[in-house]
N, C-alpha and C positions, 0 to 999 in steps of 0.2 A: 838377587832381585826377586821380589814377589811382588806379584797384583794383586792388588785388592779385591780384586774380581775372585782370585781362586781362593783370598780368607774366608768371602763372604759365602761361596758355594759348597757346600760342606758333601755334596756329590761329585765333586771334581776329583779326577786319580789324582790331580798333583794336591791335591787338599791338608793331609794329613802331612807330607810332606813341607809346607809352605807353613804349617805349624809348628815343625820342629823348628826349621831354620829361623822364625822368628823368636819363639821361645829362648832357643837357645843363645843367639844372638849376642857378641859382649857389647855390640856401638850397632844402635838400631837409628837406622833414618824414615820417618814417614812424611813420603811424600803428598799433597794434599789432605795435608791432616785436618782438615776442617770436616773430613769426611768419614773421622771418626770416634765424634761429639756423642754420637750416638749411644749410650749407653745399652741400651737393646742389641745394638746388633752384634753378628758374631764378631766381625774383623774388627771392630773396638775391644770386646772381652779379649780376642787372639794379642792385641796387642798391648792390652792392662796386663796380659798376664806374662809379658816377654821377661824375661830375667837379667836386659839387657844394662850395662852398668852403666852406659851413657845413654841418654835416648835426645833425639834432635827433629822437632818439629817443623816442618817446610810446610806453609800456607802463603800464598798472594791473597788470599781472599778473605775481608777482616771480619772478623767477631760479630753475628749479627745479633743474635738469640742473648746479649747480655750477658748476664751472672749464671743462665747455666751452661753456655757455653767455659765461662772461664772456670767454672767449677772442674768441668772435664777436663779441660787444657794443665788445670794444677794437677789433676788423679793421674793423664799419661807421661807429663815433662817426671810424673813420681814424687809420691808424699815424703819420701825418706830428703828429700830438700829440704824440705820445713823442719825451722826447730818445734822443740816440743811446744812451745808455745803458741807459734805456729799453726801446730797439727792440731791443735784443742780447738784453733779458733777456727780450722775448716771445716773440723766434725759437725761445729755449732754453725757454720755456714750453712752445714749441706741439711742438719737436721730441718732446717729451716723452711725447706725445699723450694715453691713457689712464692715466698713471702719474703726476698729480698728486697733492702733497700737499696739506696744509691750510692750509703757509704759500705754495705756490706760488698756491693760490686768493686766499690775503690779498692777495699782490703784484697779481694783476689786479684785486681787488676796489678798492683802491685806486686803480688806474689810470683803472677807471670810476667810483669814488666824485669825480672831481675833476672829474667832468663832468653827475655828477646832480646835479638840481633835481627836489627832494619837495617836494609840495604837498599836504596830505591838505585834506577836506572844511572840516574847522576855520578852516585856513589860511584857504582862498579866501571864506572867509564873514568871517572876520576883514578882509581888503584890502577885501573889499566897504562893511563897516560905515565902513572908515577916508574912503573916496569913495563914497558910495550912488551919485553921479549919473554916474559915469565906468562905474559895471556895470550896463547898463539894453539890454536887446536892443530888437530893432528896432519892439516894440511898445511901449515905455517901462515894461517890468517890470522890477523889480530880477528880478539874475539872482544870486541866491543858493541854497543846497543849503537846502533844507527841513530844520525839523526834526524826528528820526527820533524817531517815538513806536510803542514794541511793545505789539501788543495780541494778545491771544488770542482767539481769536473758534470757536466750537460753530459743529461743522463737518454735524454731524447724521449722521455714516456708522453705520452697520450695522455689526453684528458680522461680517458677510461681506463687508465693506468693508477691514475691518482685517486679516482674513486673507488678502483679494488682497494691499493693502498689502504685508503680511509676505513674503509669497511672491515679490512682485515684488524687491522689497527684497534679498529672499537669491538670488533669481537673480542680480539687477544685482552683488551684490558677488562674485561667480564668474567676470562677465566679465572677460576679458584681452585686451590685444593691439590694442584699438579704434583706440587710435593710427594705427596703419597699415592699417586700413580706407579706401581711396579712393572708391569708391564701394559702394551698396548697389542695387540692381535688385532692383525686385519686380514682377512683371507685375499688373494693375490686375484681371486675370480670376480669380488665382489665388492659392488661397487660403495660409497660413500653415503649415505641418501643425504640428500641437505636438509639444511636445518628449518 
């Protein structure tokens, strides 16, 4: 297992290390792979460049960014899938760059559509019921998703509670740009000033 964390930190002692074993890798799994769309960064290049014969994409979190998103997603599941016909039509895909259409997004949708496997909660509760005793972790629980019951529950706030709420509320929908916030520094002595 590797972190993401220590691809992305190329000062890390385990660093150089977390590149072989990815590199080398025959059956590579990445786990929340939506996180690495990125073409820029390093733990995307570390893992464009794995040598792995299988590669298996794990995201819950769906596609937002469109056609460049699925552009990526087709370069890590690996271009050696596509026939050569295929491959001609991603190159002119990608030469394309910001200037896709709706059907050039179909065409890559498709291309990763033949390598996704959806399993929503349902699903895995259903396979469960079909074998109880094959989904039992290592304490002999079934490992099935609970089932989801919504409750409302009297929270007891204040009417000055509700106004923070608000306030905070209409602030947070004003923030922009968070995305590319790297880090944030606050010295532990000093205080906030408001705004």
């Amino acid at each position: 297992t590797v972190s993401q964390g220590v691809l992305s930190q190329s000062r890390s002692n385990r660093h150089e290390k977390a590149i072989r074993h990815v590199r080398d890798a025959a059956v590579l799994f990445v786990d929340e792979a939506h996180n690495y769309l990125n073409p820029q960064s390093g733990r995307s290049r570390q893992v464009l460049a794995s040598g792995a014969d299988h590669t298996a994409l794990l995201t819950a979190t769906p596609i937002n960014r469109g056609a460049q998103d699925l552009l990526r997603l087709v370069e890590l599941l690996g271009l050696d899938n596509l026939s050569d016909a295929e491959y001609r039509t991603f190159r002119a895909l990608r030469a394309k760059r910001g200037r896709l259409t709706r059907s050039d997004e179909d065409v890559l949708r498709e291309f990763v559509e033949r390598f996704t496997v959806r399993r929503t909660k349902a699903d895995l509760n259903r396979m469960v019921d079909t074998e109880p005793e094959a989904y039992r972790n290592r304490l002999g629980d079934p490992c099935r998703y609970p089932e989801h019951r919504c409750h409302m529950y009297a929270t007891g706030e204040t009417a000055h509670d509700v106004e923070l709420a608000e306030a905070i509320d209409e602030r947070a929908g004003r923030l922009r740009g968070l995305l590319y916030l790297r880090q944030i520094h606050v010295l532990e002595d000093s205080a906030v000033p408001p705004e």
